[in-house]
mmCIF file as Biopython writes it, N, C-alpha, C and O atoms, coordinates in Angstrom:
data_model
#
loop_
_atom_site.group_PDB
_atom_site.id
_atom_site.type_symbol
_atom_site.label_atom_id
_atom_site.label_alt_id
_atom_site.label_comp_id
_atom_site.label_asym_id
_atom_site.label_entity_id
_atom_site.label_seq_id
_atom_site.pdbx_PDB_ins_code
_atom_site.Cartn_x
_atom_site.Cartn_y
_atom_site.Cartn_z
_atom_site.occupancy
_atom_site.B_iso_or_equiv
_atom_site.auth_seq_id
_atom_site.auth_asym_id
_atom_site.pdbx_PDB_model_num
ATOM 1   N N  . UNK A ? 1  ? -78.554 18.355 -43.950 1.0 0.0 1  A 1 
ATOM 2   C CA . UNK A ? 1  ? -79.173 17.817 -45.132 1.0 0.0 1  A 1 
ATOM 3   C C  . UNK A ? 1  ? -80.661 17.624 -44.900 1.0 0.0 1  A 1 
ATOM 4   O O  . UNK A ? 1  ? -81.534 18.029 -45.669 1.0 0.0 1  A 1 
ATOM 5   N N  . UNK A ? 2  ? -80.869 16.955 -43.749 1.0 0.0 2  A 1 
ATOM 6   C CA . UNK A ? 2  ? -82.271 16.759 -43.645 1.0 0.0 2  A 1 
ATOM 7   C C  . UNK A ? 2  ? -83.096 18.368 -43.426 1.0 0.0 2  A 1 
ATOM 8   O O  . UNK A ? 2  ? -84.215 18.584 -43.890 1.0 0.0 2  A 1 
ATOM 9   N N  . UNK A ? 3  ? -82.564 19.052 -42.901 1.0 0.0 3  A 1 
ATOM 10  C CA . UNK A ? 3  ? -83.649 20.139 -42.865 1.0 0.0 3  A 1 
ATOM 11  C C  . UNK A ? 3  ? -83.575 20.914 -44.344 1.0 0.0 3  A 1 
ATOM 12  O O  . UNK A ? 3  ? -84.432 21.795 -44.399 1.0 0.0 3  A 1 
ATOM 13  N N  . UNK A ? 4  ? -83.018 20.841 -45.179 1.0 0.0 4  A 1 
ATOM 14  C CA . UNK A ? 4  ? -82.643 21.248 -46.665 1.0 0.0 4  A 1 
ATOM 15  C C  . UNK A ? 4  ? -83.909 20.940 -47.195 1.0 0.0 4  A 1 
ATOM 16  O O  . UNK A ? 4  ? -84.577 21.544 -48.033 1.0 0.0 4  A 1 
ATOM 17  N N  . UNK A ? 5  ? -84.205 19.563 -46.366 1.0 0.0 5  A 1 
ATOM 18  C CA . UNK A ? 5  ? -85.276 18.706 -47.438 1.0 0.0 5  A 1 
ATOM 19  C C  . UNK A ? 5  ? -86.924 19.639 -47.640 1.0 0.0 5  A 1 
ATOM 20  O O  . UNK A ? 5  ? -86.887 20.572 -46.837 1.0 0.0 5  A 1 
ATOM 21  N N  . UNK A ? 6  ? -87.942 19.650 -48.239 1.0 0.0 6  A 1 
ATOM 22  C CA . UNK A ? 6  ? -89.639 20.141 -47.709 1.0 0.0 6  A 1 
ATOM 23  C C  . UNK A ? 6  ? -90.035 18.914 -46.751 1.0 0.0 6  A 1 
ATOM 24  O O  . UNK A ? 6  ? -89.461 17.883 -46.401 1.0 0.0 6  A 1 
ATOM 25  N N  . UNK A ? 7  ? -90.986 19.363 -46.553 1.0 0.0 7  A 1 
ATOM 26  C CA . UNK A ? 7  ? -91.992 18.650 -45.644 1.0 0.0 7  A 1 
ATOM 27  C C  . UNK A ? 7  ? -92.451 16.930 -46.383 1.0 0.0 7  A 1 
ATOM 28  O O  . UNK A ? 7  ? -92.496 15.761 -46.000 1.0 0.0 7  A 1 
ATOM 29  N N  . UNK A ? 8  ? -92.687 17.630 -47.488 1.0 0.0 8  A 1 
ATOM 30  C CA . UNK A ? 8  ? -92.625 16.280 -48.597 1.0 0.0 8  A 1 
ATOM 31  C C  . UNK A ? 8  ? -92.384 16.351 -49.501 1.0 0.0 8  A 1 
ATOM 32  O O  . UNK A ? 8  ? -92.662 17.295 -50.240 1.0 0.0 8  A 1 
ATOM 33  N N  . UNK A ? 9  ? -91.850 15.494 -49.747 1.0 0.0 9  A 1 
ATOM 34  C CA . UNK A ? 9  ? -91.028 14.990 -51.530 1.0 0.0 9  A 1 
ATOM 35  C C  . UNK A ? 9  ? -91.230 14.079 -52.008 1.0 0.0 9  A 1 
ATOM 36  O O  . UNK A ? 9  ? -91.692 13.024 -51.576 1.0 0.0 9  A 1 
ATOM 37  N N  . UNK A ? 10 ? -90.763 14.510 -53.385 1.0 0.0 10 A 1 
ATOM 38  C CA . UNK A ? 10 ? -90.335 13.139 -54.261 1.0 0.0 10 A 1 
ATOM 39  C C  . UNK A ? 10 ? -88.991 12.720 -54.429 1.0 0.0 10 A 1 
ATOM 40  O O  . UNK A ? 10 ? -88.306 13.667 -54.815 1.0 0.0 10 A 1 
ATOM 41  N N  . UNK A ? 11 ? -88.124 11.308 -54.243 1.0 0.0 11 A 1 
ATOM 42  C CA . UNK A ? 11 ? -86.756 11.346 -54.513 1.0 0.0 11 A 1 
ATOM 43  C C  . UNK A ? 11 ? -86.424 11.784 -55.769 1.0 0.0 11 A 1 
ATOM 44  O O  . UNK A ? 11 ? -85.220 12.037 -55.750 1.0 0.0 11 A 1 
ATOM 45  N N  . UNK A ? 12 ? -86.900 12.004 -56.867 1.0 0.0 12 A 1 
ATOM 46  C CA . UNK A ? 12 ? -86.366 12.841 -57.785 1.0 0.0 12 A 1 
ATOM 47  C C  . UNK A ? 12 ? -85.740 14.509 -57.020 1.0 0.0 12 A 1 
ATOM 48  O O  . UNK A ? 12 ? -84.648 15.059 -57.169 1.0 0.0 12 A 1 
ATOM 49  N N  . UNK A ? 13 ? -86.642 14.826 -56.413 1.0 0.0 13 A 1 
ATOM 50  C CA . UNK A ? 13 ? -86.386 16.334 -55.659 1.0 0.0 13 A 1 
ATOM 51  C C  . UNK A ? 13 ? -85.311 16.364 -54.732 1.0 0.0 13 A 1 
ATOM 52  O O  . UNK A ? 13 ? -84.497 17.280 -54.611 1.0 0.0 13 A 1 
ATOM 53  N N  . UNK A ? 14 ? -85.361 15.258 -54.057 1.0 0.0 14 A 1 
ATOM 54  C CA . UNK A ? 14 ? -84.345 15.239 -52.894 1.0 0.0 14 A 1 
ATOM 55  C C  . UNK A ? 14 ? -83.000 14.776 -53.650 1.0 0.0 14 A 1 
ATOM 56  O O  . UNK A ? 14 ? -81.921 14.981 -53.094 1.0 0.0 14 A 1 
ATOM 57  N N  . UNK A ? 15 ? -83.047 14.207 -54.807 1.0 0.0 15 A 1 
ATOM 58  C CA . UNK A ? 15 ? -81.761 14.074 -55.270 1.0 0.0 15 A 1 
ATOM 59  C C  . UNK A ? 15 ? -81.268 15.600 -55.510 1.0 0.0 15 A 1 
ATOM 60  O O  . UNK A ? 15 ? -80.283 16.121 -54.985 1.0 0.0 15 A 1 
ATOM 61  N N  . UNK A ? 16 ? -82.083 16.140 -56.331 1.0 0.0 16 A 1 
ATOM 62  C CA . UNK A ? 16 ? -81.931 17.186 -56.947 1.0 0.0 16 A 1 
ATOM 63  C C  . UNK A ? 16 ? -81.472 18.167 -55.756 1.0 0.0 16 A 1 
ATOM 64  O O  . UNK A ? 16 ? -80.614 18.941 -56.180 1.0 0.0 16 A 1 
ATOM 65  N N  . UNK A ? 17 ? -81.727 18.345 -54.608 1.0 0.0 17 A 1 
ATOM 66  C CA . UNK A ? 17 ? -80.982 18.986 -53.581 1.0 0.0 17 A 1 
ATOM 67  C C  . UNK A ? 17 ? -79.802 18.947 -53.024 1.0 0.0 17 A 1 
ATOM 68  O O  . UNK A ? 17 ? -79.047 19.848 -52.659 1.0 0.0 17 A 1 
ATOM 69  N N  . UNK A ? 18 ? -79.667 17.043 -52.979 1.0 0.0 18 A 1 
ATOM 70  C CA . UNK A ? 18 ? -78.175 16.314 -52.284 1.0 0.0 18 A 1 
ATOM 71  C C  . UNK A ? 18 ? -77.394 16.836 -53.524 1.0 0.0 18 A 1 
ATOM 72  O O  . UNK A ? 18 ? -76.284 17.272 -53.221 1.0 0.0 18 A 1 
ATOM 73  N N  . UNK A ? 19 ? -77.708 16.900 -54.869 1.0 0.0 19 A 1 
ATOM 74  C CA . UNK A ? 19 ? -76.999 17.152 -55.597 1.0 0.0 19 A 1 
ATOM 75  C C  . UNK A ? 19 ? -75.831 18.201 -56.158 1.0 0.0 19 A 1 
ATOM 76  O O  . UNK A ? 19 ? -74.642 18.080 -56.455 1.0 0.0 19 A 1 
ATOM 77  N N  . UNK A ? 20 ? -77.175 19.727 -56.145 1.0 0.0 20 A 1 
ATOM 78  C CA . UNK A ? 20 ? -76.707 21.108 -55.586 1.0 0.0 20 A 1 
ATOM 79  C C  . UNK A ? 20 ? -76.009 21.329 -54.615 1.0 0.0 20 A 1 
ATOM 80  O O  . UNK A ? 20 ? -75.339 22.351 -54.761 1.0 0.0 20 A 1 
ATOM 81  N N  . UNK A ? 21 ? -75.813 20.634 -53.333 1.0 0.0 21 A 1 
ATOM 82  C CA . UNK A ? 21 ? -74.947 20.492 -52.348 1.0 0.0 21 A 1 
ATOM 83  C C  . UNK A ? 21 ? -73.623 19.882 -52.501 1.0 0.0 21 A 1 
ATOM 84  O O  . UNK A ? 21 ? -72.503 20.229 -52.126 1.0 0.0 21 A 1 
ATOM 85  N N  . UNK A ? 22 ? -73.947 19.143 -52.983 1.0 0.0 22 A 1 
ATOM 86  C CA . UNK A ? 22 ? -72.819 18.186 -53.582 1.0 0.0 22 A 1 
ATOM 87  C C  . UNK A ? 22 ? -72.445 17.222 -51.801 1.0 0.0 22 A 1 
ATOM 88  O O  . UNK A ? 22 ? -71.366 16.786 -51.401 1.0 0.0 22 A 1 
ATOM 89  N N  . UNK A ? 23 ? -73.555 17.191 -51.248 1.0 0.0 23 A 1 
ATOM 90  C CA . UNK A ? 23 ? -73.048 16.676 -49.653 1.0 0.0 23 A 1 
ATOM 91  C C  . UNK A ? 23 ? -73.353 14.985 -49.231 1.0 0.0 23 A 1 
ATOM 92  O O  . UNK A ? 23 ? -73.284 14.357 -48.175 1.0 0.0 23 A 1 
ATOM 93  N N  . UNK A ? 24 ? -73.744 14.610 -50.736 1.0 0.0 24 A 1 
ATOM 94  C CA . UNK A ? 24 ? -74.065 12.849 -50.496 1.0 0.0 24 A 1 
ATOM 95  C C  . UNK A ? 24 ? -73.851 12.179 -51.570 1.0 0.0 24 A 1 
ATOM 96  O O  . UNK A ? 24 ? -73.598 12.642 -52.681 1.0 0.0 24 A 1 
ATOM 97  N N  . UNK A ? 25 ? -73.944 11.128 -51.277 1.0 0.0 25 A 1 
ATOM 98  C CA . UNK A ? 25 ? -73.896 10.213 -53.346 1.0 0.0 25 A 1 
ATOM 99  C C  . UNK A ? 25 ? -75.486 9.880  -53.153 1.0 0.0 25 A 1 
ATOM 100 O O  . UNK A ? 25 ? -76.036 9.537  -52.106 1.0 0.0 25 A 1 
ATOM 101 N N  . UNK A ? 26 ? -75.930 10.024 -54.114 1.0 0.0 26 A 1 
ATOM 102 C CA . UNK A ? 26 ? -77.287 8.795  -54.564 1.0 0.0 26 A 1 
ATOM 103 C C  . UNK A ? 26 ? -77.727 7.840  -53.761 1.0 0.0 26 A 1 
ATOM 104 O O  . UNK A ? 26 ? -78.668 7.819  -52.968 1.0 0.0 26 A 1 
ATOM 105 N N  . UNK A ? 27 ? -77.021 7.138  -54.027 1.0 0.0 27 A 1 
ATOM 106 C CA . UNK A ? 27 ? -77.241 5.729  -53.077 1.0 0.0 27 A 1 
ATOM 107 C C  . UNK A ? 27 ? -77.234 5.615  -51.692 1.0 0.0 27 A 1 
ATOM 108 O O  . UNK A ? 27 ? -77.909 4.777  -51.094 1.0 0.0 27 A 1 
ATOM 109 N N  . UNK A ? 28 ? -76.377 6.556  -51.068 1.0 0.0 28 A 1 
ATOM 110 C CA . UNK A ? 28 ? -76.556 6.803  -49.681 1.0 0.0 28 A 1 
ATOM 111 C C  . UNK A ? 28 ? -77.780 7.797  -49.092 1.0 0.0 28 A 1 
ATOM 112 O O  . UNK A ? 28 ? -78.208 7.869  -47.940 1.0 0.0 28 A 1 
ATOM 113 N N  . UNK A ? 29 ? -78.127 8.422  -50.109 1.0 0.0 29 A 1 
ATOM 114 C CA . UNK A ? 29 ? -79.495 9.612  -50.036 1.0 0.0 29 A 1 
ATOM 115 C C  . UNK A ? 29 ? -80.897 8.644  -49.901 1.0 0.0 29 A 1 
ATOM 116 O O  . UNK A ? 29 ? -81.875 8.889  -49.196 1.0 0.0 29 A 1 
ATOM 117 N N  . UNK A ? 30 ? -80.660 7.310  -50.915 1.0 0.0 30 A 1 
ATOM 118 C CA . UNK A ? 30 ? -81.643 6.483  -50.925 1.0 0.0 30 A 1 
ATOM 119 C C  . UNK A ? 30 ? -81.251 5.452  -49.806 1.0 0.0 30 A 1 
ATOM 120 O O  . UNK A ? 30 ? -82.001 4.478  -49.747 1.0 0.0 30 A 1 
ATOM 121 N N  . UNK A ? 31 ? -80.408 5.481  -49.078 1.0 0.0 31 A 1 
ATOM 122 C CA . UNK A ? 31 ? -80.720 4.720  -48.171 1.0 0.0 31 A 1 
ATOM 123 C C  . UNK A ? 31 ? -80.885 5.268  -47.274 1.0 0.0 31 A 1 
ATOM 124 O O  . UNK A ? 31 ? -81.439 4.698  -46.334 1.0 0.0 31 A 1 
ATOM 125 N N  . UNK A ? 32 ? -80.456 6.685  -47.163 1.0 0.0 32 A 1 
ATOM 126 C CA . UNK A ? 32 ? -81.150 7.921  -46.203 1.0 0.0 32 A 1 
ATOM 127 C C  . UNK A ? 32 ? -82.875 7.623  -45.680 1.0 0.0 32 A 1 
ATOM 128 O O  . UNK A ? 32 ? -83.415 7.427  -44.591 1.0 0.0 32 A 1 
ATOM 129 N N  . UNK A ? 33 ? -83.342 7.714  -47.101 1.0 0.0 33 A 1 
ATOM 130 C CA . UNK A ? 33 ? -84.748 7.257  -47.061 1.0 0.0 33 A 1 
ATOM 131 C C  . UNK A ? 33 ? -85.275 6.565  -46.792 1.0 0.0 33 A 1 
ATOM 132 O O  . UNK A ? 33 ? -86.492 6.586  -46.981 1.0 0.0 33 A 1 
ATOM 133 N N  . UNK A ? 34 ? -84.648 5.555  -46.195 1.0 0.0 34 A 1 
ATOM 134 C CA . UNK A ? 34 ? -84.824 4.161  -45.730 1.0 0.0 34 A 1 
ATOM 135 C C  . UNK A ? 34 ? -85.231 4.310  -44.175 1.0 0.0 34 A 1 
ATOM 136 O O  . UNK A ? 34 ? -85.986 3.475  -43.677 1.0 0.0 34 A 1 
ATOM 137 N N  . UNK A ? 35 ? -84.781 5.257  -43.504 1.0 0.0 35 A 1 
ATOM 138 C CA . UNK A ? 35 ? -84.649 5.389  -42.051 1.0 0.0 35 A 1 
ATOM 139 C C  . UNK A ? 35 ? -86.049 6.143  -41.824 1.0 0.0 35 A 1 
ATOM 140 O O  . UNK A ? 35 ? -86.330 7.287  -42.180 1.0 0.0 35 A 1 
ATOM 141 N N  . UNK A ? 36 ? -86.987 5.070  -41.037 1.0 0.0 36 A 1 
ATOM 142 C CA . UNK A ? 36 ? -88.275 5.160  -40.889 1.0 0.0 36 A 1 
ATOM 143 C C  . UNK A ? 36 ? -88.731 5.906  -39.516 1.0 0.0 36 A 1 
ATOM 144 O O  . UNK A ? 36 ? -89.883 5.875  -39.082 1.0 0.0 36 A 1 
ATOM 145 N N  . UNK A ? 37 ? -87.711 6.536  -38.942 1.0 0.0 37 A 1 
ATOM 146 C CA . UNK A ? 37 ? -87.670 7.447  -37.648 1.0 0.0 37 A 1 
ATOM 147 C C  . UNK A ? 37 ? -87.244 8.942  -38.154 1.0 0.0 37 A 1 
ATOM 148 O O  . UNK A ? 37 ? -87.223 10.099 -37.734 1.0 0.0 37 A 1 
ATOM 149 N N  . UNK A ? 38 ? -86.959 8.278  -39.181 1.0 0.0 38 A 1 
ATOM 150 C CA . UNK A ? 38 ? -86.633 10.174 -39.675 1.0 0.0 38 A 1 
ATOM 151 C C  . UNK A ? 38 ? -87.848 10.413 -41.144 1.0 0.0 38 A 1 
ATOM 152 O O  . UNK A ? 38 ? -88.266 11.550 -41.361 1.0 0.0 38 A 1 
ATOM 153 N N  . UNK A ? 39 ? -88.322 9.172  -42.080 1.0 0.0 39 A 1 
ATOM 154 C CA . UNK A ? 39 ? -89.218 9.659  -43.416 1.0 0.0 39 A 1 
ATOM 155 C C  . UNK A ? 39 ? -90.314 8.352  -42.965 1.0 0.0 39 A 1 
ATOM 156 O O  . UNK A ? 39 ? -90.035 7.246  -42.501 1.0 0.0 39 A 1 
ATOM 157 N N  . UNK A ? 40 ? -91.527 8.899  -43.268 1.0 0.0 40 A 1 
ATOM 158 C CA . UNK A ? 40 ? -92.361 8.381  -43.741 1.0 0.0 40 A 1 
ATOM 159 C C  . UNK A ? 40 ? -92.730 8.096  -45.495 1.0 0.0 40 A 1 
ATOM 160 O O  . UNK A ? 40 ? -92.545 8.921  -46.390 1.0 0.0 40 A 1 
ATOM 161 N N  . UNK A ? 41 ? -93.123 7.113  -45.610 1.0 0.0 41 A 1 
ATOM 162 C CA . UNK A ? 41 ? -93.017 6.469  -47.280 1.0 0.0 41 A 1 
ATOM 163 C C  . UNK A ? 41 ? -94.906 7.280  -47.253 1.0 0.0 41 A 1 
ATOM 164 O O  . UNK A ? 41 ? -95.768 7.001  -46.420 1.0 0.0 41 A 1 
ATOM 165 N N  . UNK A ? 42 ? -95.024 8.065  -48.181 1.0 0.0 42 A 1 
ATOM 166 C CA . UNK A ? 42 ? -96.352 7.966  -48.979 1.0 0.0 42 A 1 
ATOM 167 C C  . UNK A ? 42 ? -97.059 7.585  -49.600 1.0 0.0 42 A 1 
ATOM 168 O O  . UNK A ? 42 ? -98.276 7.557  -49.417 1.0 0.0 42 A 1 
ATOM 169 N N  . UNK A ? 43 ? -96.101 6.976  -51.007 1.0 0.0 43 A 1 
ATOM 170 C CA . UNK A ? 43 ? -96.346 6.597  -51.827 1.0 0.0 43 A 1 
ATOM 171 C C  . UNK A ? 43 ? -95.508 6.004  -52.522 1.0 0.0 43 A 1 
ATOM 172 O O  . UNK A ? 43 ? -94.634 5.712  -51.705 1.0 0.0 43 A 1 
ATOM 173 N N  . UNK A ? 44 ? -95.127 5.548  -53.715 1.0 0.0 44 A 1 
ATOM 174 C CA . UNK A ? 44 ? -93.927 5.109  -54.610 1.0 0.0 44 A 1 
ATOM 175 C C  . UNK A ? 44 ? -93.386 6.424  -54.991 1.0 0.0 44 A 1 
ATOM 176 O O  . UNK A ? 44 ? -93.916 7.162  -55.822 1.0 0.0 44 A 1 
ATOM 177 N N  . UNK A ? 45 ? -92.359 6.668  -54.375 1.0 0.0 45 A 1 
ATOM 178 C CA . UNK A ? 45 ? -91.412 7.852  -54.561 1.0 0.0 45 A 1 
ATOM 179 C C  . UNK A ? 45 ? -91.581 9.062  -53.811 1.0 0.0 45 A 1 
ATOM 180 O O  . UNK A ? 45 ? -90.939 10.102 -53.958 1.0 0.0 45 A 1 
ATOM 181 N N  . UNK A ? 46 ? -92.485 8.839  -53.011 1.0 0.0 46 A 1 
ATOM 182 C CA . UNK A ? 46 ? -92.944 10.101 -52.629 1.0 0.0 46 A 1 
ATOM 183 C C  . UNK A ? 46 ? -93.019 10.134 -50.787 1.0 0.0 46 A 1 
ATOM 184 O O  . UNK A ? 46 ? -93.796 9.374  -50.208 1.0 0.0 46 A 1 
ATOM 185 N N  . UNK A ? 47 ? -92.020 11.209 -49.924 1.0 0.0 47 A 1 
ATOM 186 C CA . UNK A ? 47 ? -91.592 10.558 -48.853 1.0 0.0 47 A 1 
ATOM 187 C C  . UNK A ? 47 ? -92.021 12.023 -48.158 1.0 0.0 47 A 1 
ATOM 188 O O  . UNK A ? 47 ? -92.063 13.108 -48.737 1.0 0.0 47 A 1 
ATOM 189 N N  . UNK A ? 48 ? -92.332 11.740 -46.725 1.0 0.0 48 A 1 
ATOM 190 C CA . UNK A ? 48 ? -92.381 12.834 -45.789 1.0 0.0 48 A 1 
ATOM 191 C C  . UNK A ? 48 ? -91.689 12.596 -44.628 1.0 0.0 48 A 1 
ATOM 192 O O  . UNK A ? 48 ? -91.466 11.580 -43.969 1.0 0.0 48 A 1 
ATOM 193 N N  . UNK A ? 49 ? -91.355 13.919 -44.508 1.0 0.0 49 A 1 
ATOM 194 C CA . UNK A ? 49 ? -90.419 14.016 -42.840 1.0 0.0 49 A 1 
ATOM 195 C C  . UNK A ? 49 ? -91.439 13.506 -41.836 1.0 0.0 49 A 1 
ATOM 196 O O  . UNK A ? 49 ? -92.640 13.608 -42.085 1.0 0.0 49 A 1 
ATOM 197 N N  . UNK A ? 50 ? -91.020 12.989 -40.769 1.0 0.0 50 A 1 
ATOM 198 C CA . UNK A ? 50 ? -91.353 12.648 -39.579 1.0 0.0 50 A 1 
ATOM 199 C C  . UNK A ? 50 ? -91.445 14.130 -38.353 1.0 0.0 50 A 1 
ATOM 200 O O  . UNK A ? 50 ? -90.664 15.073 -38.225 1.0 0.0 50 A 1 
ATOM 201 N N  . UNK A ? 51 ? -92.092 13.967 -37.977 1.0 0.0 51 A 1 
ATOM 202 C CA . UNK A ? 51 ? -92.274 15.186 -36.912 1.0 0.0 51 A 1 
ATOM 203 C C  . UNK A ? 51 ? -91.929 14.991 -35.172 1.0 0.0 51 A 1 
ATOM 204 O O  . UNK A ? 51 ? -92.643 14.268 -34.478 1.0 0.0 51 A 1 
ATOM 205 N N  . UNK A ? 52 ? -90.984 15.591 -34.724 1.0 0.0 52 A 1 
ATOM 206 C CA . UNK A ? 52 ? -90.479 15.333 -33.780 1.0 0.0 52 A 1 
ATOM 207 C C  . UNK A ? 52 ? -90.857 16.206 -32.703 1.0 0.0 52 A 1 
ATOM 208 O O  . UNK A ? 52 ? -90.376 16.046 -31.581 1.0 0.0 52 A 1 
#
């Protein structure tokens, strides 16, 4: 799932991916986003991968 994602998004977009997959619910996608070792927050809604 995570490499599915771009480099950066908006959670509108990343829903729109988990969705087509059909491989998460909503709410767990947004708490996906929550995990600050894997996304950096940009902005209000707007999230980037972390670089490893």
């Amino acid at each position: 799932m995570f490499d599915k994602l771009p480099q950066q998004f908006k959670t509108s977009e990343g829903i729109e991916i988990i969705s087509k997959e059909d491989s998460m619910k909503i709410r767990s996608f947004k708490n996906f986003l929550k995990d600050e070792k894997l996304f950096k927050k940009i902005a209000h809604g707007i999230y980037e991968k972390q670089v490893f």
